[in-house]
C-alpha positions as CSV (number, residue, x, y, z in Angstrom):
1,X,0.5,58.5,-86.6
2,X,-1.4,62.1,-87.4
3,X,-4.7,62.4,-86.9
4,X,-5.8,62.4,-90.6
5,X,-3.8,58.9,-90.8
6,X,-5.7,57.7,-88.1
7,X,-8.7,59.0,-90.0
8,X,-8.0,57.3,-93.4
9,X,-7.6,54.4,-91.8
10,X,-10.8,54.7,-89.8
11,X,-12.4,54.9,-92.6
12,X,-11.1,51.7,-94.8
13,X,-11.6,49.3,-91.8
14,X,-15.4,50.3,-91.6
15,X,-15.2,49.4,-95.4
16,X,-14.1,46.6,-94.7
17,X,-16.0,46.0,-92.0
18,X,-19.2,46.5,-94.1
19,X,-17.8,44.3,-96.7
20,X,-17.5,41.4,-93.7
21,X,-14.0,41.1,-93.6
22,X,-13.4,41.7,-90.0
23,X,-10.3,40.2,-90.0
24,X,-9.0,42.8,-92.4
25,X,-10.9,45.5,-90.4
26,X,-9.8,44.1,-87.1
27,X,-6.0,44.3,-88.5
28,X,-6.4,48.3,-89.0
29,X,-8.3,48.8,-86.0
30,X,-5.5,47.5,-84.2
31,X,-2.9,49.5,-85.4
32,X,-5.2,52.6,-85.4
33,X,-5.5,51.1,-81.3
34,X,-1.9,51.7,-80.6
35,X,-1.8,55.2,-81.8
36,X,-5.1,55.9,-79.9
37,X,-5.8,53.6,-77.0
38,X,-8.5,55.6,-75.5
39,X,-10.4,56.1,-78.4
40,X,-14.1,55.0,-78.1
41,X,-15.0,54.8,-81.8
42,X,-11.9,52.7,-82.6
43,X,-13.1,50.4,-79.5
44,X,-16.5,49.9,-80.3
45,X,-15.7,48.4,-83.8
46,X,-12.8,46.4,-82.4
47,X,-15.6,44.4,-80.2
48,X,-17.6,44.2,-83.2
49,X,-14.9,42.5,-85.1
50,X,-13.9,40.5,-82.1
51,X,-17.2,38.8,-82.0
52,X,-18.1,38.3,-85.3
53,X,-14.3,36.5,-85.4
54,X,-16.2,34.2,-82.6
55,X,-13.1,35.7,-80.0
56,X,-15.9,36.5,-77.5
57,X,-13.4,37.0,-74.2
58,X,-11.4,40.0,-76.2
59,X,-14.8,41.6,-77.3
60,X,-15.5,41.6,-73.5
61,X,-12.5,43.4,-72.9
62,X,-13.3,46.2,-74.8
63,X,-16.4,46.3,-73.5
64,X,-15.4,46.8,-70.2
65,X,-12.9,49.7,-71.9
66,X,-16.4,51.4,-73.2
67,X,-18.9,51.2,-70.3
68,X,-20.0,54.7,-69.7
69,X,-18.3,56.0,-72.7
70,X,-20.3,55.2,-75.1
71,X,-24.0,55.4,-75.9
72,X,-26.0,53.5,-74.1
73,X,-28.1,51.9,-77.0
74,X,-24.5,51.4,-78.2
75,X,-23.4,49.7,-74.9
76,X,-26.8,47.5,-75.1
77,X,-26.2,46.6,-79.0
78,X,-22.6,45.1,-78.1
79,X,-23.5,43.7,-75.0
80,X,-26.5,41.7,-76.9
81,X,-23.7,40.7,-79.6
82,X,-21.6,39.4,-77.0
């Protein structure tokens, strides 16, 4: 997967993300996940899909893949999500 694919498809799961369907978004994310495992941007959504899906144990997985990478108002938003 090239970087602008990874890109474009960034960008449709936060659409769809915004539209609610984290399912959908989650989907992308995932496949966007195996092309880029480290990536924080692709992590951070994936916990936010994981716990709006109610699949609270996977959202603390990534989590624990973020502390320290990400912002910490960031770290603090999905920590209070979880």
């Amino acid at each position: 997967m090239t970087d602008e694919e990874s890109r474009r498809m960034f960008a449709e799961a936060m659409q769809l993300f915004d539209s609610k369907n984290y399912s959908g978004a989650l989907a992308i994310l995932d496949t966007v996940d195996q092309g880029h495992p480290n990536s924080r941007h692709v992590n951070f959504r994936r916990a936010l899909c994981l716990v709006e899906l109610g699949r609270i144990d996977e959202a603390r997985n990534c989590q624990r893949r973020l502390e320290g990478r990400i912002k910490p108002k960031d770290f603090q938003r999905l920590s209070q999500a979880i």
